[in-house]
C-alpha beads as a LAMMPS data file, in Angstrom:
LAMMPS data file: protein, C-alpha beads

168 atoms
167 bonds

1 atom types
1 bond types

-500.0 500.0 xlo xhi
-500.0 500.0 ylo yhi
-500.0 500.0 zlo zhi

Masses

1 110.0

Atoms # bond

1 1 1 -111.501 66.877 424.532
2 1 1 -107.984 65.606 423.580
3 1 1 -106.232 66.400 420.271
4 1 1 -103.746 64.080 418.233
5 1 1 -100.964 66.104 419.321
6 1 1 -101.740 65.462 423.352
7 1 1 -102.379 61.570 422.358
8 1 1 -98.820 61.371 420.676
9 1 1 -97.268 63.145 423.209
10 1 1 -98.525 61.299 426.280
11 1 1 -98.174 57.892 424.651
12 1 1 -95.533 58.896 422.572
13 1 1 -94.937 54.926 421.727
14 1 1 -97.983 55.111 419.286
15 1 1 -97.246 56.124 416.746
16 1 1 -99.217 56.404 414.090
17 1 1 -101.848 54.929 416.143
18 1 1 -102.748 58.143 417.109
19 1 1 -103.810 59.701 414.669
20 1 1 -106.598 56.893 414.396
21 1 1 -107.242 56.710 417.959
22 1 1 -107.297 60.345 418.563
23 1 1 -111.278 60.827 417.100
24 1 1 -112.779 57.449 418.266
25 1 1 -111.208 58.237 421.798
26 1 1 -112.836 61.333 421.860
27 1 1 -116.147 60.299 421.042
28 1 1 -116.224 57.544 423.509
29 1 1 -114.436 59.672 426.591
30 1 1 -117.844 61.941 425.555
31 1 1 -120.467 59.274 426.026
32 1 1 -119.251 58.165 429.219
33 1 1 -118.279 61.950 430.512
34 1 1 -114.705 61.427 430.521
35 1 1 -114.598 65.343 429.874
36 1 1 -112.138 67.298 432.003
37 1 1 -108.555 67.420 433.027
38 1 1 -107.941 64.551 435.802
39 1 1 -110.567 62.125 434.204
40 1 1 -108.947 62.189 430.948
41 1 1 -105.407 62.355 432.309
42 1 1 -106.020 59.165 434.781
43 1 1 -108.084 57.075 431.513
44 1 1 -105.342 58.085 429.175
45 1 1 -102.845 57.158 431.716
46 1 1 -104.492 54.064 432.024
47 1 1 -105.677 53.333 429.163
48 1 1 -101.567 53.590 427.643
49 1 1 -100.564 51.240 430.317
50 1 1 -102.916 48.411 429.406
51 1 1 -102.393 48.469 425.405
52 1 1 -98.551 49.681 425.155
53 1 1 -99.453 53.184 424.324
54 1 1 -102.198 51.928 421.857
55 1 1 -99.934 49.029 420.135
56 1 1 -102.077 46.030 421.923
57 1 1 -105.645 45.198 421.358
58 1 1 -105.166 41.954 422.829
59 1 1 -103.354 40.837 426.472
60 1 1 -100.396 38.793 424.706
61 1 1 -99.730 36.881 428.296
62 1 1 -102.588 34.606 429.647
63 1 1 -101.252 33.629 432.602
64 1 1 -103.740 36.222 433.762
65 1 1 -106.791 33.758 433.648
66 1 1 -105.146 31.785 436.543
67 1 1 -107.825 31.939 439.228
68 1 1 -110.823 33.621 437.207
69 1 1 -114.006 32.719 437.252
70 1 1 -114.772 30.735 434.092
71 1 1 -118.550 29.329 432.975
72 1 1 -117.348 27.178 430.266
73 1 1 -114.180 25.313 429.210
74 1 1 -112.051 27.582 426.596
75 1 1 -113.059 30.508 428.018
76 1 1 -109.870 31.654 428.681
77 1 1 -108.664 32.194 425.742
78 1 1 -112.133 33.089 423.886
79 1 1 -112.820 36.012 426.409
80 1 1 -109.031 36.792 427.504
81 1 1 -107.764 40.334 427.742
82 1 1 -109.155 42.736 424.697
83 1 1 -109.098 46.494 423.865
84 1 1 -107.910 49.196 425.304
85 1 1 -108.575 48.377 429.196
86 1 1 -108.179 44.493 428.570
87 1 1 -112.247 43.094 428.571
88 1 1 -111.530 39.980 430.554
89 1 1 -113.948 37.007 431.552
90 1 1 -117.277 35.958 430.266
91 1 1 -119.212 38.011 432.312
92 1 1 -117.600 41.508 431.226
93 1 1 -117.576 40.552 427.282
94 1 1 -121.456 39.698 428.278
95 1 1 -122.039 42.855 430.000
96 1 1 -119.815 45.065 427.577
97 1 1 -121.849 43.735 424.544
98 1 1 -125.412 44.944 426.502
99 1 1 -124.269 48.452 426.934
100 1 1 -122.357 48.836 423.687
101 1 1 -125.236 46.852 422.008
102 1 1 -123.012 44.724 420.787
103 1 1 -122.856 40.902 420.537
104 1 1 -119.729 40.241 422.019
105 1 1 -119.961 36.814 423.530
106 1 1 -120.549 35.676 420.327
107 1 1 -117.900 37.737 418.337
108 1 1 -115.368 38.664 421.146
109 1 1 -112.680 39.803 418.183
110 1 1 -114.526 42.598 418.072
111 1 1 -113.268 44.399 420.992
112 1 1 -109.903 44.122 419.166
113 1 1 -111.266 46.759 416.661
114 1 1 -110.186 50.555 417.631
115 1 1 -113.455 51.625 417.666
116 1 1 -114.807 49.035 420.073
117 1 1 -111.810 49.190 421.494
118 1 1 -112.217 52.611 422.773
119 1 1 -115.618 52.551 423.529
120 1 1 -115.671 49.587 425.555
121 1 1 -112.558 50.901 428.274
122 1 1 -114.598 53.974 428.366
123 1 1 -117.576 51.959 429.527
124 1 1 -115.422 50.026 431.624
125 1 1 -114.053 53.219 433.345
126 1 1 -117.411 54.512 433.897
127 1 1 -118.865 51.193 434.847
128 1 1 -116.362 50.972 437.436
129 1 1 -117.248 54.600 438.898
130 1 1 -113.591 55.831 437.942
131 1 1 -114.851 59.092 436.833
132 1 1 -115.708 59.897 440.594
133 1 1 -112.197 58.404 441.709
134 1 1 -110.338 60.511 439.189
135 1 1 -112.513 63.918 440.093
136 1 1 -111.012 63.026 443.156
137 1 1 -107.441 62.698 442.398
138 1 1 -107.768 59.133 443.676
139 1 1 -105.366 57.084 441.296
140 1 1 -104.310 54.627 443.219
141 1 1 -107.962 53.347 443.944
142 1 1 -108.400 53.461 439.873
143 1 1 -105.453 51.165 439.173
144 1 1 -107.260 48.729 442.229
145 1 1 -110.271 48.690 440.312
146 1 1 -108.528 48.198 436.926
147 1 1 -106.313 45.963 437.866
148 1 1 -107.326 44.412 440.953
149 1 1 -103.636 44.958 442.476
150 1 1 -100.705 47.990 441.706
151 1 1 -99.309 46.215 438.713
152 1 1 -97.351 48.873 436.693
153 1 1 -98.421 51.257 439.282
154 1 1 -95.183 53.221 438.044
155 1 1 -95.478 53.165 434.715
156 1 1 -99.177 54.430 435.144
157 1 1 -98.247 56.976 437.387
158 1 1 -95.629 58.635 434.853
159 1 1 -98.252 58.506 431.835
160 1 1 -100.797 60.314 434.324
161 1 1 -98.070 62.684 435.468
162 1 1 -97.217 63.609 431.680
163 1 1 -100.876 63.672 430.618
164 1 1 -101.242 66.151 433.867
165 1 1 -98.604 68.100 432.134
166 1 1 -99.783 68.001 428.320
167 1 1 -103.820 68.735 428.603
168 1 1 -104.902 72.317 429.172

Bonds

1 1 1 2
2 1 2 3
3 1 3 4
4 1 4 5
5 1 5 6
6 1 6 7
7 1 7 8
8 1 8 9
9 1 9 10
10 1 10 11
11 1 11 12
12 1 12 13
13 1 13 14
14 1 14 15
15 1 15 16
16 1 16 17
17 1 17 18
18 1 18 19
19 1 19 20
20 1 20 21
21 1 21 22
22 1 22 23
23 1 23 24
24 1 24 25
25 1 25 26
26 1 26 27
27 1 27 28
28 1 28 29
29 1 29 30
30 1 30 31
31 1 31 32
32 1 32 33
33 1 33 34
34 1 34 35
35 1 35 36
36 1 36 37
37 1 37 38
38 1 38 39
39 1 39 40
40 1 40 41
41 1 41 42
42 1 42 43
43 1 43 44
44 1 44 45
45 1 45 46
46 1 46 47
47 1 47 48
48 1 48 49
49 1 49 50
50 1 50 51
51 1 51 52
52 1 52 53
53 1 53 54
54 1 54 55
55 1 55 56
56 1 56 57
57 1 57 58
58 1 58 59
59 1 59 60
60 1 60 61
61 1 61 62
62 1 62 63
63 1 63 64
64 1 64 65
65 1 65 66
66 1 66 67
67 1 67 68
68 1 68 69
69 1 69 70
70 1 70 71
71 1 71 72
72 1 72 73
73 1 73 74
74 1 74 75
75 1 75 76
76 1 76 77
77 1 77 78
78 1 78 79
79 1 79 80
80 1 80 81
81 1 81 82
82 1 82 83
83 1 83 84
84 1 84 85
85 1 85 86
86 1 86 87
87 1 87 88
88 1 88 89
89 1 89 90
90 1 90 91
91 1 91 92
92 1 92 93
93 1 93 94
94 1 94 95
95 1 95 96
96 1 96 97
97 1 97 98
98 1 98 99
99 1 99 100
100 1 100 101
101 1 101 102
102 1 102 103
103 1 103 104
104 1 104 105
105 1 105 106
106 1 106 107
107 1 107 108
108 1 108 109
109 1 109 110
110 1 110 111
111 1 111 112
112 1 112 113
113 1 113 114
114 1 114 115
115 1 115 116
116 1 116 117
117 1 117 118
118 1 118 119
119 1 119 120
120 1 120 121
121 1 121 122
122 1 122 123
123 1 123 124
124 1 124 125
125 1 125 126
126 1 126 127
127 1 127 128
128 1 128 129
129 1 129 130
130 1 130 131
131 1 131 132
132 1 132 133
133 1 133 134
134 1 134 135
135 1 135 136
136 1 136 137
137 1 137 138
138 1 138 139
139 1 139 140
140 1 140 141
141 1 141 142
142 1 142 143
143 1 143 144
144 1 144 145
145 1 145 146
146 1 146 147
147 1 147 148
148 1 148 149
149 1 149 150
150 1 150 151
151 1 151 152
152 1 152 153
153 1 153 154
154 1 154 155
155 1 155 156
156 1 156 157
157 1 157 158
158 1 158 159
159 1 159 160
160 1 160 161
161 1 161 162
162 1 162 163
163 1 163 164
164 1 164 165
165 1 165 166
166 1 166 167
167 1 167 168
């Protein structure tokens, strides 16, 4: 899978962070069959982008929420932006919980946990059929689905460039 070293240098902003990260990422990138070069290279790429290289559990700018679809009032901060591919919206944190078996519309701090954290933008990647996109060398069309637009579509495409460059 990845080591500790190839975290640290591809998200070199980490830290210590990845030395934690390093096993929980692993075993999450193997239950959703993140599992050779390009997948792993476009999740860490994206993956780095959304947290700040593993620094941010939680989106620190809300402004975000303008425009999603809400069920109930407060919802935007209660089910903002969380983990490592920010968890956004009722529905996800919902759906999240059901695969991960999890009860995360009732304790949505939990995705703010590294383990959780992990496993739940692995889900989200393979949820989203990125796995397919990234066999495919399709990066662009990951960021889309991500993000819904080419927000840091720079920045992404340097960590994937450098993760290209780092895993064997």
């Amino acid at each position: 899978m990845i080591s500790e070293l190839q975290v640290s240098t591809i998200l070199f902003r980490s830290g210590p962070a990845a030395k934690l990260f390093t096993p929980l990422l692993n075993k999450a990138m193997r239950r959703y069959e993140i599992n050779n070069k390009p997948r792993i290279a476009a999740f860490m790429a994206q993956i780095g982008y959304e947290s700040g290289e593993l620094r941010y559990l939680r989106e620190r700018d809300h402004a975000f929420c303008v425009g999603n679809t809400l069920e109930v009032q407060g919802d935007v901060l209660r089910y903002g932006g969380r983990a490592l591919i920010h968890i956004q919206g009722f529905n996800n944190y919902r759906d999240c919980g059901t695969a991960l078996e999890l009860d995360l519309v009732t304790h949505p701090q939990w995705l703010e946990l590294p383990e959780y954290a992990c496993l739940s933008a692995a889900w989200y990647w393979h949820s989203k059929g990125l796995n397919h996109l990234a066999d495919q060398g399709q990066f662009e069309a990951i960021t889309r689905r991500i993000k819904g637009s080419l927000h840091g579509q720079t920045e992404r495409l340097a960590l994937y460039q450098l993760a290209l460059s780092v895993l064997v």
